[in-house]
C-alpha atoms as an extended CHARMM CRD file, in Angstrom:
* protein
*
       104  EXT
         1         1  UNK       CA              9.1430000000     -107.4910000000       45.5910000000  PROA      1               0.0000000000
         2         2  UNK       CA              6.2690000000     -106.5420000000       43.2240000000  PROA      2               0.0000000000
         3         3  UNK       CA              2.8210000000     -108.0030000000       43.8350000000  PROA      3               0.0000000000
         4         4  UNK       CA              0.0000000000     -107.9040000000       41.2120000000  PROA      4               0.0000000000
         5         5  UNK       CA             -1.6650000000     -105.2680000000       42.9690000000  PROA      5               0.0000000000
         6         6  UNK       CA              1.3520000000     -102.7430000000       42.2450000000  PROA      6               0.0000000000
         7         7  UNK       CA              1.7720000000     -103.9310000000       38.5410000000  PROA      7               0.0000000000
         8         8  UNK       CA              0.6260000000     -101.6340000000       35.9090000000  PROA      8               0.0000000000
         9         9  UNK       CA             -2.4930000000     -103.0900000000       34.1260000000  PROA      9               0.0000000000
        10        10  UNK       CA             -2.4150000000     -103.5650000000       30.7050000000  PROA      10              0.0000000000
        11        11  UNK       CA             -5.3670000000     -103.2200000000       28.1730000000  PROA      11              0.0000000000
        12        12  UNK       CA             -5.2540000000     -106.4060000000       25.5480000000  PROA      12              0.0000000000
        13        13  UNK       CA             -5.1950000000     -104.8860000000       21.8400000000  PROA      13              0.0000000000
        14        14  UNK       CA             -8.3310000000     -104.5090000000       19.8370000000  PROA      14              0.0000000000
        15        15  UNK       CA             -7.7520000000     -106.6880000000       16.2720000000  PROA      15              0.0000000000
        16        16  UNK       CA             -8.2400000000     -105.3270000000       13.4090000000  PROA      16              0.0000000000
        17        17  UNK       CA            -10.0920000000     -108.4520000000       12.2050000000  PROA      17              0.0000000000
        18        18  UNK       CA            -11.9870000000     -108.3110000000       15.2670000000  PROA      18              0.0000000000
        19        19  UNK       CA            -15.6750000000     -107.7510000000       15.0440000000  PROA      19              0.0000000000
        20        20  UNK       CA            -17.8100000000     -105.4960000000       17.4110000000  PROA      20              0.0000000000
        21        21  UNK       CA            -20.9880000000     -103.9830000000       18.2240000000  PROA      21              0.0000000000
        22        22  UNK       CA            -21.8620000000     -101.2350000000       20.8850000000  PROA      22              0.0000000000
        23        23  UNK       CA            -22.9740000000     -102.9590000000       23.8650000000  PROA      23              0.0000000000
        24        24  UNK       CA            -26.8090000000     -103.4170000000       24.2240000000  PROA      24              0.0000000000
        25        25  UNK       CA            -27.2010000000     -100.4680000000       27.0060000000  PROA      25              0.0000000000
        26        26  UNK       CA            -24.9200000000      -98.2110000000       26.1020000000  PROA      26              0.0000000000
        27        27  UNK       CA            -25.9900000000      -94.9250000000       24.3950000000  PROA      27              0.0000000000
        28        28  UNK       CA            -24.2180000000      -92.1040000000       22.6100000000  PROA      28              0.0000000000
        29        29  UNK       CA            -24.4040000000      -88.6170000000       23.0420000000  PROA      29              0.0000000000
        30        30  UNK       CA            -22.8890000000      -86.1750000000       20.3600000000  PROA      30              0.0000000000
        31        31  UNK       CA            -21.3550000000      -83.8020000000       21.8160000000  PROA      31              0.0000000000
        32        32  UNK       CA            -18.3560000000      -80.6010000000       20.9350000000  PROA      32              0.0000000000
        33        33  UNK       CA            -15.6280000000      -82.9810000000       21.1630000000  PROA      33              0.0000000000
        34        34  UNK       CA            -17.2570000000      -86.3030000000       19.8820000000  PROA      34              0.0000000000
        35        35  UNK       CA            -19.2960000000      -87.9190000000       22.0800000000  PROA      35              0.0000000000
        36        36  UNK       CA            -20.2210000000      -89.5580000000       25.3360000000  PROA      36              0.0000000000
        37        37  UNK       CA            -20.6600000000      -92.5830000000       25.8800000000  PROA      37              0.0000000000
        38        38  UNK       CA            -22.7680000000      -93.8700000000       28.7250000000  PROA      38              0.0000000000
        39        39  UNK       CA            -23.8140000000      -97.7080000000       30.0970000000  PROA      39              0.0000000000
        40        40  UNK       CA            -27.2950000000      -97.6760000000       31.0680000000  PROA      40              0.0000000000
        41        41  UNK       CA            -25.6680000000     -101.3310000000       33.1290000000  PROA      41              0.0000000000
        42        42  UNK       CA            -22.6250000000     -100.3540000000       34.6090000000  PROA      42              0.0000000000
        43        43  UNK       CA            -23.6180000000      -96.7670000000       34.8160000000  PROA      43              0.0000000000
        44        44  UNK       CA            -19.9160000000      -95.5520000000       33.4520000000  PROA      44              0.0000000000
        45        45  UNK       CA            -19.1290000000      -93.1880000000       31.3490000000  PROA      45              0.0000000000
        46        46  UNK       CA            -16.5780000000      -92.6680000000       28.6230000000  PROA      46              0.0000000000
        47        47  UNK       CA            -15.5670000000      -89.6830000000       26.5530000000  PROA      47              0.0000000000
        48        48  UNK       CA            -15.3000000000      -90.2840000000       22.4950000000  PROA      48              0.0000000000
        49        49  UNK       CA            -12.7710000000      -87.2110000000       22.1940000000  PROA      49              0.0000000000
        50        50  UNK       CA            -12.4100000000      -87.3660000000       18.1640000000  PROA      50              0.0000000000
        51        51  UNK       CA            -15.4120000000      -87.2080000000       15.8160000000  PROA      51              0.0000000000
        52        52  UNK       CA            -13.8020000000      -89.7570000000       14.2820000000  PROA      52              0.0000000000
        53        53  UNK       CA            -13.4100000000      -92.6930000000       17.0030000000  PROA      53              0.0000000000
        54        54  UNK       CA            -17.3860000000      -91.5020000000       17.3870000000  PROA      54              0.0000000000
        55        55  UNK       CA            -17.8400000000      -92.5750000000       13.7070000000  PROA      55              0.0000000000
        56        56  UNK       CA            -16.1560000000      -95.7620000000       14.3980000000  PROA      56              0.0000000000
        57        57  UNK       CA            -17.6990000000      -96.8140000000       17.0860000000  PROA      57              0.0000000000
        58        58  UNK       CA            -20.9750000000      -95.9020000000       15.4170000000  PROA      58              0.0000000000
        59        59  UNK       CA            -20.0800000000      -97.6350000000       12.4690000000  PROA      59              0.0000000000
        60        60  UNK       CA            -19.7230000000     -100.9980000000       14.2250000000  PROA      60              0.0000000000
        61        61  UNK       CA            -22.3720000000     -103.3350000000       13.1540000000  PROA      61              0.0000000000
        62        62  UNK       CA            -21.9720000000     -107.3270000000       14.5320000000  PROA      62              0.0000000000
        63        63  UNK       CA            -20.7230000000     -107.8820000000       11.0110000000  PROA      63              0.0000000000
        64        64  UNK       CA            -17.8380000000     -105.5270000000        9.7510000000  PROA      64              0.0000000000
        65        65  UNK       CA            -14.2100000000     -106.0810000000       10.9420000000  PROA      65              0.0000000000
        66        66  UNK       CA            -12.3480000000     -103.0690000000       12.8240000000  PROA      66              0.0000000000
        67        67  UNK       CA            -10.4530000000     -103.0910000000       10.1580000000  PROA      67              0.0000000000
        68        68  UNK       CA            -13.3280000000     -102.7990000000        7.3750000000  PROA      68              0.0000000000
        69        69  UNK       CA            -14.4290000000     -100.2540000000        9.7260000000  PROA      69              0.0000000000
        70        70  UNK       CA            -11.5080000000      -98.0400000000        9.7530000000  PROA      70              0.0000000000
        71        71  UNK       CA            -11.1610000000      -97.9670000000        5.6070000000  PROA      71              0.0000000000
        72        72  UNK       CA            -15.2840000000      -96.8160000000        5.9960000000  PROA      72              0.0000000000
        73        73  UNK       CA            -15.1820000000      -94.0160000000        7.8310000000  PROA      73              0.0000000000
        74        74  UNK       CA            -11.8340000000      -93.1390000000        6.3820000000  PROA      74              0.0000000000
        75        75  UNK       CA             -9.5430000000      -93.5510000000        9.1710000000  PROA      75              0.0000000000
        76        76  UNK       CA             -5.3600000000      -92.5070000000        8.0480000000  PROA      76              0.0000000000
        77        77  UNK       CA             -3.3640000000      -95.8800000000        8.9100000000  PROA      77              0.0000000000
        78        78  UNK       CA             -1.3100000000      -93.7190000000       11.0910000000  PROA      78              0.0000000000
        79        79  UNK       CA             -3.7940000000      -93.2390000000       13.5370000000  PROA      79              0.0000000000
        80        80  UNK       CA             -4.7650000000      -96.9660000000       13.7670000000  PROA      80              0.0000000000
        81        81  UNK       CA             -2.6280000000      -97.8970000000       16.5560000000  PROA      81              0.0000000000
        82        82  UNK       CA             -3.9650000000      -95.2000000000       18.6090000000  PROA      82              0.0000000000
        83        83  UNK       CA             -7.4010000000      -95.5780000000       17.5770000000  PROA      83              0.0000000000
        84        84  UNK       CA             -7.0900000000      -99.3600000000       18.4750000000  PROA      84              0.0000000000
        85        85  UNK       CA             -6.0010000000      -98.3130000000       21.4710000000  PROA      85              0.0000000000
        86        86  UNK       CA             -9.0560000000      -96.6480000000       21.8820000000  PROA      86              0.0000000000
        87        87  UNK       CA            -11.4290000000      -99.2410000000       21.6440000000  PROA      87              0.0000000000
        88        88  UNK       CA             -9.7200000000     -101.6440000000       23.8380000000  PROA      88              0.0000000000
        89        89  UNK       CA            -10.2670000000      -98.9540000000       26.9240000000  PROA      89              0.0000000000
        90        90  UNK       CA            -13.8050000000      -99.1570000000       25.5020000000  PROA      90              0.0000000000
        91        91  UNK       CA            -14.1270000000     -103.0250000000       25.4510000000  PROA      91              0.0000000000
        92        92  UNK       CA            -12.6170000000     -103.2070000000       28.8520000000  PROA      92              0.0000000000
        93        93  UNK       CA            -15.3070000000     -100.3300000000       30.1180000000  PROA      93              0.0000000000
        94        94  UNK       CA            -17.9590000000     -102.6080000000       28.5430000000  PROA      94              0.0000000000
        95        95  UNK       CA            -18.9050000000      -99.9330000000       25.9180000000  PROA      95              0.0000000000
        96        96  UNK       CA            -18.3880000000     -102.2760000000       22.8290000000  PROA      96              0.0000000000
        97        97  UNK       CA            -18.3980000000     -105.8480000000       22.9840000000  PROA      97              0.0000000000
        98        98  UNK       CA            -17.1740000000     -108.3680000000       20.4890000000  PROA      98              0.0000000000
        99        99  UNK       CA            -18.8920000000     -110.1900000000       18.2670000000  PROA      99              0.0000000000
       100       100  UNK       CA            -17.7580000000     -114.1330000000       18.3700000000  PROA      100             0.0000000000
       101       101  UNK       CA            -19.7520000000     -114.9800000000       15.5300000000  PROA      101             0.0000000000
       102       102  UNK       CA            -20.8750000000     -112.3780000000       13.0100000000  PROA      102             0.0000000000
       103       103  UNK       CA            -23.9430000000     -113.0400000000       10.7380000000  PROA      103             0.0000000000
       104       104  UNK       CA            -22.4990000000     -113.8660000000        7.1240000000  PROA      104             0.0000000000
């Protein structure tokens, strides 16, 4: 019998309509790789390992969509999924957080 305890956890996927904004006391560090990322809160820390996730996590504003986000900063649609990935490990780690309702 499996309990919850001993089933695999599974990050909820980041929409590309979805609208974010890096959380209030988080700060980014450029680094070689891309970045750190660390919560002045929760005191974790994340590593941004591709200048370009860096870019879109920078990029995010309360107002643009992931997905207006991606075309920005000139993300190829065949890293999307992976990239999407990506941001729901950082909305889980309380990195980003999602805007309910963007300013029009």
């Amino acid at each position: 019998m499996t309990s919850a305890r001993d089933a695999p956890s599974v990050v909820p996927a980041v929409a590309r309509g979805a609208v974010y904004r890096l959380a209030q006391n988080v700060s980014l560090r450029p680094e070689r790789f891309g970045a750190l990322a660390y919560s002045f809160d929760t005191r974790k820390l994340s590593f941004l390992k591709h200048p370009d996730l860096v870019s879109v996590v920078s990029s995010f504003d309360g107002i643009a969509t992931v997905g207006e986000v991606f075309d920005t900063v000139g993300v190829d649609p065949r890293r999307h999924a992976s990239f999407l990935s990506a941001l729901a490990t950082l909305e889980t780690s309380e990195m980003i957080c999602h805007v309910d309702d963007p300013a029009p």
